[in-house]
C-alpha positions in Angstrom: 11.6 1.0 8.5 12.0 4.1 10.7 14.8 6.6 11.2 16.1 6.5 14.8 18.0 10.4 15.0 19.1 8.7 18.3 21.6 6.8 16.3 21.4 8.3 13.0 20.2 4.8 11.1 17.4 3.3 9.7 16.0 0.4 11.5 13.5 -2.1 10.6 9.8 -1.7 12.6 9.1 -5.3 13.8 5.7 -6.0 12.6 2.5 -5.3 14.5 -0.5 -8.1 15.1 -2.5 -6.0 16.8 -6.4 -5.7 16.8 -5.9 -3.9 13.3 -6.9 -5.6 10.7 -6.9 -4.9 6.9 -10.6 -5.9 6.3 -13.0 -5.2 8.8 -15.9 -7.6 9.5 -17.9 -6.1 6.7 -15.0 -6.6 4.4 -14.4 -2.7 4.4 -10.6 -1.4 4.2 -8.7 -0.1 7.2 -7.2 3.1 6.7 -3.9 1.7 7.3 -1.5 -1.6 6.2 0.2 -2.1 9.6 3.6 -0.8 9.4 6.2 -4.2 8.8 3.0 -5.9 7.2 4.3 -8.4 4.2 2.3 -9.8 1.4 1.8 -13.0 3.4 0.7 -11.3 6.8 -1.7 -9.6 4.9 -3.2 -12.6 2.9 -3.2 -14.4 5.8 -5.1 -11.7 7.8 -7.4 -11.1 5.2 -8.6 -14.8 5.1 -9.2 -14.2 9.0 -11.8 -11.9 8.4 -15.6 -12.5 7.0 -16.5 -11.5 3.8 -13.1 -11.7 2.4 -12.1 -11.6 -1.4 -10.6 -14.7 -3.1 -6.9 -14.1 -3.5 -5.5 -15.7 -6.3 -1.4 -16.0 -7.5 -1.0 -16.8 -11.9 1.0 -15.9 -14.0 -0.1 -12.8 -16.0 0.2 -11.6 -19.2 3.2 -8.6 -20.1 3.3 -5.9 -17.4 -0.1 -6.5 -15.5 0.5 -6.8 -12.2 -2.8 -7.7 -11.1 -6.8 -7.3 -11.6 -10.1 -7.4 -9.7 -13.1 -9.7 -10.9 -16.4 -8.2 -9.3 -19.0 -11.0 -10.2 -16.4 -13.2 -8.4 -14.9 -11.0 -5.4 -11.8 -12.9 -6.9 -7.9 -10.6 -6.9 -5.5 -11.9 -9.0 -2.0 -11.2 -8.4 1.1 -11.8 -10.9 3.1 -14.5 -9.0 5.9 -13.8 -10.8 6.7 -10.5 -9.2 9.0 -9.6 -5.9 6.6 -9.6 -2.3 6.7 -5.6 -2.3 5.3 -5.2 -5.7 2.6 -8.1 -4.8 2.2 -6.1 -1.1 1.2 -2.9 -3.0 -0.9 -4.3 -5.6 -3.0 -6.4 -3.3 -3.8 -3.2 -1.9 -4.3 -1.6 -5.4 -6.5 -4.3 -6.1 -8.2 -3.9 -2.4 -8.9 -0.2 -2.9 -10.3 -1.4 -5.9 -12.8 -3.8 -4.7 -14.2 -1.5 -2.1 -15.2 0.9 -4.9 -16.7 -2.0 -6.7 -14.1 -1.2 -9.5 -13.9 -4.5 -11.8 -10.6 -4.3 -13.5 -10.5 -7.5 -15.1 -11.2 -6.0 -18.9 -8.2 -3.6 -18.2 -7.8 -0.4 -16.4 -10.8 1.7 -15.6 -10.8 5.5 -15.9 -8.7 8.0 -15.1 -10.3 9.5 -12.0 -11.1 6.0 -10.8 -7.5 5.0 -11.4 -6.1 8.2 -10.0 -8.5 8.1 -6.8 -6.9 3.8 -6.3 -3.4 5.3 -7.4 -3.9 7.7 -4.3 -5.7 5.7 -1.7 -3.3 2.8 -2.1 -0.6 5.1 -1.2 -2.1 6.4 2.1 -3.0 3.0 3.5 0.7 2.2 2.7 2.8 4.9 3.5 1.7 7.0 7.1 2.6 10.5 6.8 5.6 10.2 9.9 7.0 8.1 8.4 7.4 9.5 5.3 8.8 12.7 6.2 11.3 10.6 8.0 12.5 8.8 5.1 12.3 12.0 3.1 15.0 13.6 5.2 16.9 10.2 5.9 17.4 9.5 2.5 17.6 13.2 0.7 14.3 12.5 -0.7 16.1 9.4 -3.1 13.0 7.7 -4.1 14.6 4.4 -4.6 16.4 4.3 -1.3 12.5 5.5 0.1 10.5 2.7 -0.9 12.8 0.2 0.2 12.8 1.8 3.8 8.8 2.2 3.5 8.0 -1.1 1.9 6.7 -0.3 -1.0 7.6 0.3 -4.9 9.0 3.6 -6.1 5.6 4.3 -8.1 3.6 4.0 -4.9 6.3 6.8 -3.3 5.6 8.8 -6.7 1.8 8.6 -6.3 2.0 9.5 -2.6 4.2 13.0 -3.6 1.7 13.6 -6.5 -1.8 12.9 -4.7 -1.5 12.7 -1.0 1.1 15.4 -0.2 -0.7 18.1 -1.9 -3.4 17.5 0.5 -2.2 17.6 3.3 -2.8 20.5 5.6 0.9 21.9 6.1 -0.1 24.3 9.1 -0.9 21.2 11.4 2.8 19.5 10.8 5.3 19.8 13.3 8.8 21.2 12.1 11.3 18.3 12.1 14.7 19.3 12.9 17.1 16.5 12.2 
């Protein structure tokens, strides 16, 4: 969803199927979900590409959302949870698998976790169109990662790890 100062509202971004995919032909991530991407785009793009993981739906145990099994290139997903929450931890679990991270015993460390926790949120949340949702919303988390797609931790790991980084002097002042 994107702000529209034109008319003051949020409206939803009609998906994009263009020549972007999620995993190149190499199986490598894009640096970018396509904006209006859901769960089932994505699965099903993913499964157009070569070298693709398995993608797998279960029921998990307590509050594990989902894993990565190396020795099988097999993601599992808790089916149990909403299509957001299975949108940002395919690509958790993704970001994951291109840093051969096998998180099927558990969690790995914390600078593994923390460099996933912060490269998930900058393939699903572009920079614009934060800042728009930022000022649309008074910086409500809640109300931001239902206009951006995405859960409120993936907003909170975007503040903590992608917008200190983020060169400030090249940003554009936004007068809304």
């Amino acid at each position: 969803m994107l702000f529209d100062p034109t008319v003051g509202v949020v409206a939803a971004v009609k998906p994009t199927y263009g020549p972007a995919p999620i995993l190149d032909q190499y199986g490598m991530l894009a640096d970018h979900v396509p904006t209006g991407w859901s769960y089932g785009m994505m699965r099903m793009n993913i499964y157009e590409t070569p070298h693709h993981p398995d993608i797998r739906s279960f029921d998990l145990p307590g509050d594990l959302a989902g894993f990565y099994r190396l020795d099988l290139d097999l993601i599992v997903i808790d089916k149990s949870m909403d299509y957001t929450r299975k949108r940002c931890t395919l690509v958790h679990e993704l970001v994951h698998r291109q840093h051969r991270d096998d998180t099927s015993r558990g969690r790995c460390g914390g600078q593994a976790e923390r460099q996933c926790q912060a490269q998930t949120a900058r393939m699903l949340i572009r920079l614009d169109d934060y800042i728009i949702a930022e000022h649309a919303y008074d910086g409500d988390i809640t109300l931001m990662a239902d206009a951006l797609n995405v859960t409120t931790q993936i907003v909170e790991h975007y503040r903590r790890y992608v917008i200190p980084t983020i060169n400030r002097s090249s940003l554009i002042d936004l007068d809304f």
